[in-house]
N, C-alpha and C positions, 0 to 999 in steps of 0.2 A: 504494500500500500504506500502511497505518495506521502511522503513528509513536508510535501511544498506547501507553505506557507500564503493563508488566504487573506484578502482585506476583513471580510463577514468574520472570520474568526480571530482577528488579531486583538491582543490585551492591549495594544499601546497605538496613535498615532503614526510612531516611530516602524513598526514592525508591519501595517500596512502600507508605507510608503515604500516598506523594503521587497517586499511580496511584487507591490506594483511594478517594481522597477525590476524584480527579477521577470516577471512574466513579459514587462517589456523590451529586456534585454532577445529573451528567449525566443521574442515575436521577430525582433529584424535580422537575430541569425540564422532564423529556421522558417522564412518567407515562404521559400519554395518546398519544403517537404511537408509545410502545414499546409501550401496551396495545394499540392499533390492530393492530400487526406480530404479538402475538402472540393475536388472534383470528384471525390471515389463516394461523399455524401450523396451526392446529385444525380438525379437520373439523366442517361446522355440526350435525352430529346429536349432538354431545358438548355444545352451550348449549342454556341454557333458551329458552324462544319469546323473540324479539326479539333472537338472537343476540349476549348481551351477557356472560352469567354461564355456569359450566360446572355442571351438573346432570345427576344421573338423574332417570330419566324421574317415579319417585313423590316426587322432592324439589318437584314444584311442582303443586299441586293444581289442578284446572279450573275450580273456583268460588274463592274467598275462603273460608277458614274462620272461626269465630268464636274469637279467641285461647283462649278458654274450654275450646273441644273440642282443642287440645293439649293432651299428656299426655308428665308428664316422667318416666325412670326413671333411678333412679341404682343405680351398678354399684360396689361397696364397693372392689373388685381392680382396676385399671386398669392395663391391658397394658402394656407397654416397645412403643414402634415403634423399626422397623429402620434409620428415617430419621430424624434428628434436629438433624443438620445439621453434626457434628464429625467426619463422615466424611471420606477424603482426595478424594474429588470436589468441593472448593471447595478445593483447595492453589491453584489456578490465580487463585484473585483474595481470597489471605487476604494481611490487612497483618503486619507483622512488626514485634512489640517494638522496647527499643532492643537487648536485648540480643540479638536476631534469631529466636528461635523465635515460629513463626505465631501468631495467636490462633485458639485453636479455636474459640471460637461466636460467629457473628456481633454478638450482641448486645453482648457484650468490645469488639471496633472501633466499633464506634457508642456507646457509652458511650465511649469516649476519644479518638474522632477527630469525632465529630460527635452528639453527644449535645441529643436536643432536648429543650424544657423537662419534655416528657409522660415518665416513663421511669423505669420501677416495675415490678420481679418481683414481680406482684402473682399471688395464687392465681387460678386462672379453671376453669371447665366445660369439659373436652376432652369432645368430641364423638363418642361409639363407634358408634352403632347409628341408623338411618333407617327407620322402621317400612315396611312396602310399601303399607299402605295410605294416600293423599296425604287422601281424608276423613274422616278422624280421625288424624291423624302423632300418633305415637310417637318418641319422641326420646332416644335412651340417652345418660346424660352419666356422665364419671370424673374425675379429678384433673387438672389438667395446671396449666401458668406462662403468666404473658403472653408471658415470653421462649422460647418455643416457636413463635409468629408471630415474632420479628425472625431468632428461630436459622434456623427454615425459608423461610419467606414471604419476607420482605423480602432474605435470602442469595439463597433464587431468580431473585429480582427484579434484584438485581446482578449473579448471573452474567448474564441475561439482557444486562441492561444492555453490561455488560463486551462481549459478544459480537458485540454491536449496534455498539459503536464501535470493534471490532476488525474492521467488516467494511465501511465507511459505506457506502452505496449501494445495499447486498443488501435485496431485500426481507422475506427473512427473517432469523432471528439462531438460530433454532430446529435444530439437527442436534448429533448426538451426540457431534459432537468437538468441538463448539464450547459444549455447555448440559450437561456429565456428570452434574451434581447437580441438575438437571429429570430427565434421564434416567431418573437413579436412581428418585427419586420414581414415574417412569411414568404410571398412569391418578392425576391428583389427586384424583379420587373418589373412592379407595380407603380407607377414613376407618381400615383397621388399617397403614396405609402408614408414617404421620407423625402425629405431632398436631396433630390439629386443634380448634383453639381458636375459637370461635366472635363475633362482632360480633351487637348487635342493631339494624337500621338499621329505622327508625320511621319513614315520612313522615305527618307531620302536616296534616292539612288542616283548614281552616275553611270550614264548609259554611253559607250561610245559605239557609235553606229558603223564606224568601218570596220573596228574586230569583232563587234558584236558580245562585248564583256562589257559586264555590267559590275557595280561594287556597290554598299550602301552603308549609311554610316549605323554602329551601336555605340551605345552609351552604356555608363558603369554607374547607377546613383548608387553613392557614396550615404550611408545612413546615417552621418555626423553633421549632412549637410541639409537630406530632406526630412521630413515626416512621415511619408508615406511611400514605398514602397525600396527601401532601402536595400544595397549588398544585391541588386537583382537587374538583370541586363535590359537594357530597353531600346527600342529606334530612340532617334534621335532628330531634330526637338521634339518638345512633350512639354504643352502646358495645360495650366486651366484656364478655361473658355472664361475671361473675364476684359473689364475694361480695363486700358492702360493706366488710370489714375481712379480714384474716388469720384473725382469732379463732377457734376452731375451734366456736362456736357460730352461726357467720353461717353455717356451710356449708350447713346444713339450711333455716335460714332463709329465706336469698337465694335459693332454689335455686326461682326461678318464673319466668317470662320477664316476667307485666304486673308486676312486681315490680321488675324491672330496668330496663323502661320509666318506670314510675313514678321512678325515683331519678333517669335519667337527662331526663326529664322538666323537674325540680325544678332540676338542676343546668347544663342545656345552655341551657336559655331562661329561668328567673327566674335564672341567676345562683346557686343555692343551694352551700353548700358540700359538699364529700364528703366530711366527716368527722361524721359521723351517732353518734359515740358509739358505733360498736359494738364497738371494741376494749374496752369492760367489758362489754356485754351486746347481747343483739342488738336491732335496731328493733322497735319495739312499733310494728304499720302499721295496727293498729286503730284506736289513739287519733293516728296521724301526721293530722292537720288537710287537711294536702294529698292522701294518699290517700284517706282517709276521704269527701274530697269528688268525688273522679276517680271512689271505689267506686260511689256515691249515683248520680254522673251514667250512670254504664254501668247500672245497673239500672233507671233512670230512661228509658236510652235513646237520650240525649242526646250521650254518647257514645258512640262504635263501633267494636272494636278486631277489628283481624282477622290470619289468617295468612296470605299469601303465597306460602311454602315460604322455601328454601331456594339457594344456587349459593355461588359458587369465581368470584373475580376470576382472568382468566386469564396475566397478568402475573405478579402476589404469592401467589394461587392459597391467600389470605386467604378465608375462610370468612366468609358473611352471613348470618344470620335476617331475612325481609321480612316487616315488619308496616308496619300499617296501621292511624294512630288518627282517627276524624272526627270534631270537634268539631263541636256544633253551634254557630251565631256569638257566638250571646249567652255559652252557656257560655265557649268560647273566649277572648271579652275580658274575662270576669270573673274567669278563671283566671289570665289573661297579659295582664293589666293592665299590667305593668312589664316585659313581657319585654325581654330583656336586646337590645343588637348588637352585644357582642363577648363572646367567653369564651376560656375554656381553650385551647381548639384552635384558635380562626380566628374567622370572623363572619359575622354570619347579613346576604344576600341579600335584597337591595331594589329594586324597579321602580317610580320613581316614575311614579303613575297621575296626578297634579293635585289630589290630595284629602286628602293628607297621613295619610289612614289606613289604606293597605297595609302588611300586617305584612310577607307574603311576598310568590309566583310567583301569577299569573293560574292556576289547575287549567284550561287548554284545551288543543286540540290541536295551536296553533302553539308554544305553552310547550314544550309537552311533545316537538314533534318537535325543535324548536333544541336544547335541553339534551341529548337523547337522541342526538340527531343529529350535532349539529355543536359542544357548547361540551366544553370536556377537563372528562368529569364521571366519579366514582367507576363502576366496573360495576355494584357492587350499588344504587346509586342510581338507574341508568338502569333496571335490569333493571324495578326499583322500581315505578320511573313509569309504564315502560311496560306494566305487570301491574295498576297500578291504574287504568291508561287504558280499557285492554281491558275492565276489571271495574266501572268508575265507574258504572252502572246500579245495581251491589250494594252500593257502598261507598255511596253518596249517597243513597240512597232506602231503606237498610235500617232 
């Protein structure tokens, strides 16, 4: 029987702070084998093809779309959900002040017991409405916080966690008296359940047309640096669907996904900063030099952005956008002449070939089954690869 030490049972403030911080240790070095466990909870007709992300059936379209034929709507009223994550279905692994009353939202303990560099109640796009049809998606967006992923998502994630090292040896960790605030939650797809706040994960490829080899970049998020899905490989950039400032003239602004690609673009691989001036006004992205030139190349052709759909990490049960941008080569190193190998969140993935000029991954299909297969990598990243594998006839020859 487990000697692991719980919040619900601890004699002192002291000794549930210490519990928390074990199971949160235990949560970002054991990411991928707790993800593992809780794929093997799920029945596989709740993931997308490739058994990796949780979707309905019209969140992933058959072909690639062109990011162009998404369509956003935004919804003025944004609902209250019934899940939020202050509920008493986490009393079982919440830390305790000194003065002994619990923290109600997860993000409170992780902001004072293990607070990583990344860590900002920044405004973000909650996610309402999934159109039915996946060739032309529709996408209804409202209000919501970044700290709505650490309240719900990443609480999930620990209880998970918690339940996993309260049982070692079980193959699952998944049942209702051991996970009450997954329970709660029920179908994750249920987008009037909880909010859900969305990520936009880009894999970036370099495509050169006369050898016909491709390469794309991976990321390393570094767990000292983010919150949420640390020690675990991912494409490259990846943010959340939010606006560039607070200001309440970015919210109309920012509100495009190649838009959001574009900042995170700028920021994830040259290194650019995130403070874009828009707390006095918003980006002018006509006259932006780096848009302006991303604009040119997409109409040009040269580059090729597309949609993917949609899933839910079943774990964190964190919410992904899959896109897809192809650079063609030449564009590519004239764009990311200086890109960056380390930023914000971690560092960007290298295979030395002998030639000293690989940016990224080999785009093949022994790449793509190891990472997908066998190395501890993000689900929505896998899902990623694996959808652009399937589809690499469309994405590379479009």
């Amino acid at each position: 029987m487990s000697t692991t030490p719980r919040p619900e049972s601890a004699v002192t403030p002291e000794a549930s702070r210490a519990a928390w911080r074990q199971v949160r240790e235990y949560l970002n070095r054991s990411r991928f084998e707790l993800t593992r466990a809780a794929v093997a909870d799920r029945p596989p007709g709740e993931f997308a093809p490739g058994g990796r992300v949780l979707a309905r059936r019209h969140w992933i379209p058959a072909t690639p779309v062109p990011l162009e034929r998404v369509r956003l709507r935004w919804r003025e009223e944004t609902p209250a959900a019934p899940i939020d994550g202050s509920g008493a279905e986490l009393d079982a692994v919440r830390a305790r002040r000194d003065d002994g009353t619990p923290y109600t939202f997860y993000a409170d303990a992780v902001r004072d017991l293990a607070r990583p560099r990344l860590f900002e109640n920044r405004g973000c796009y909650r996610l309402l409405e999934v159109g039915e049809d996946a060739t032309a998606p529709t996408l209804t967006f409202g209000r919501g916080r970044y700290f709505d992923v650490i309240n719900v998502c990443e609480a999930a994630a620990h209880e998970y966690a918690a339940a996993a090292l309260a049982a070692p040896g079980r193959r699952s960790a998944m049942n209702p008296s051991a996970t009450p605030f997954r329970t709660a939650i029920g179908d994750p797809t249920d987008l009037d359940r909880r909010p859900v706040i969305t990520a936009v994960s880009t894999l970036v490829i370099r495509h050169d047309r006369q050898t016909g080899q491709a390469e794309f970049l991976l990321h390393w998020r570094d767990p000292a640096k983010v919150a949420s899905g640390g020690g675990l490989f991912q494409v490259m950039p990846v943010g959340m669907f939010q606006a560039s400032h607070d200001a309440p003239w970015n919210e109309a602004n920012d509100f495009d996904l190649w838009r959001a690609v574009v900042r995170e673009l700028s920021e994830e691989l040259l290194g650019g900063s995130e403070d874009y001036g828009s707390d006095t006004a918003p980006i002018d992205y006509d006259t932006w030099p780096f848009n302006r030139a991303l604009d040119a190349a997409r109409a040009a052709g040269t580059l090729r952005v597309y949609w993917l759909g949609l899933g839910m990490d079943p774990l964190t049960l964190v919410t992904d956008m899959l896109t897809v941008a192809v650079f063609d080569a030449e564009l590519f190193d004239a764009t990311f002449e200086w890109i960056v190998s380390t930023n914000d969140e971690g560092h960007r993935v290298q295979l030395e070939d002998g030639t000293g000029q690989a940016v990224g991954i080999p785009f093949t299909a022994e790449q793509v089954e190891r990472l997908t297969g066998r190395e501890p990598m993000q689900p929505a990243g896998a899902a990623l690869l694996q959808l652009a594998w399937q589809h690499r006839e469309v994405l590379l020859d479009g």
